[in-house]
N, C-alpha and C positions, 0 to 999 in steps of 0.2 A: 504493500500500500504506500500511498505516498504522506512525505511529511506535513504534518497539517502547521500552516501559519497561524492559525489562531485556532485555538477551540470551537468549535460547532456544540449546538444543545443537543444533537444528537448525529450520529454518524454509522449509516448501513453499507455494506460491502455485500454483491453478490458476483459470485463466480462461476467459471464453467473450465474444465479441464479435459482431454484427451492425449492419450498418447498410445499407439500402435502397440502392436505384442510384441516387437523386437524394440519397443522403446528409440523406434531411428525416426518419426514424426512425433511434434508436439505442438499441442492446440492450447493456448490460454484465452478465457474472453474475462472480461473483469468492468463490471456499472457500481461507482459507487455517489453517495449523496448524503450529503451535508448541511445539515440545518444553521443557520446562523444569517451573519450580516457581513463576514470577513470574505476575504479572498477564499479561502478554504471551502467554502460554502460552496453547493449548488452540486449541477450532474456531472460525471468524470466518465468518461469510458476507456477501456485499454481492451489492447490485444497483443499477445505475442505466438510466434511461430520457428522454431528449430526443426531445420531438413535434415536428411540424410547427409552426410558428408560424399561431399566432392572434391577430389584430386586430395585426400586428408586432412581437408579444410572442413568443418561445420558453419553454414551461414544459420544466421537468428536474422529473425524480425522482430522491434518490442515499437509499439505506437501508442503513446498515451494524450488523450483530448480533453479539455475543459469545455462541456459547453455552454456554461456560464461569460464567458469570453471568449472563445472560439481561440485559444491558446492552445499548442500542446507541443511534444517530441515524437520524433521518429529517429526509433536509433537501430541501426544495422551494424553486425558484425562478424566475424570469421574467429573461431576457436580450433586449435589441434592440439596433440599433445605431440612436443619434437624431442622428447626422451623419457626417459622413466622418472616420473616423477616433476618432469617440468612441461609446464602446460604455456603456448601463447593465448593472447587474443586480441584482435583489432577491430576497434569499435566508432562507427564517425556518425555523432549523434546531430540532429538539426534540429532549432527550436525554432517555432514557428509563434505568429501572435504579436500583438502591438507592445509596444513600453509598457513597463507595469503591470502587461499582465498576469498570470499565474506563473506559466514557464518562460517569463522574460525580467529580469531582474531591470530595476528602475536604475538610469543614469542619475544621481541624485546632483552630481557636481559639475554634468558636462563638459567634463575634461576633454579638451579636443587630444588626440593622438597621433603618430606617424601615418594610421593608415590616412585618416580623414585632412591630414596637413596634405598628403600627397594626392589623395582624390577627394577634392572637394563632395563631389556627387555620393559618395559611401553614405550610406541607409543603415545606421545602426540596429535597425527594425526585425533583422533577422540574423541566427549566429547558426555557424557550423565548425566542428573539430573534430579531431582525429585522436582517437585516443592508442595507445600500445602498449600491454600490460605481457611484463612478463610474471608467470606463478611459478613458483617450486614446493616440493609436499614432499615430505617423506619421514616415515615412519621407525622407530627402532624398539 
């Protein structure tokens, strides 16, 4: 679930889940809704999706929407494991939605920066990144 900004008087989460008998498809649907007056408030929906792996690659799909503000993310990624015990993954999430709204954090100071010195025209209004994690696990 997601982190709530303010408290809600009350808050309902339903779900729906799937995955195949070989566990190599997975289905997540996820509506939740929050009482209140804050950001946190109103209707949410997500969904996420993990394929088969290709060429040792796993792709995912995760999409979560506010439609109280018409905000949300879409994030895709690729996960393998490239030895015993050490796992990648590369993830390039995109938030969508105006300033301020749920999945857009508020410029509070209007800092201008390199990119927006360089091009004028830059639209603060939507953000995308790459993220690369490397994991290690092992057990004794």
């Amino acid at each position: 679930p997601w982190e709530l900004e303010q408290e809600p008087v009350f808050w309902t989460v339903a779900n729906a889940y799937w995955e195949d008998s070989e566990a190599q498809w997975r289905l997540g649907l996820e509506h939740q809704y929050g009482s209140g007056d804050g950001s946190s408030a109103g209707h949410r929906i997500g969904a996420a999706l993990r394929t088969p792996a290709v060429l040792g690659w796993r792709p995912a799909i995760r999409w979560r929407h506010s439609l109280r503000d018409w905000s949300g993310e879409v994030v895709t990624g690729l996960s393998r494991t490239i030895a015993p015990g050490v796992s990648a993954s590369l993830g390039v999430p995109v938030v969508y939605g105006l300033e301020g709204s749920l999945f857009q954090l508020e410029d509070a100071e209007k800092e201008t920066d390199v990119l927006e010195q360089t091009n004028p025209d830059f639209d603060r209004g939507y953000v995308a990144a790459i993220i690369i994690k490397l994991g290690l696990s092992f057990s004794f």
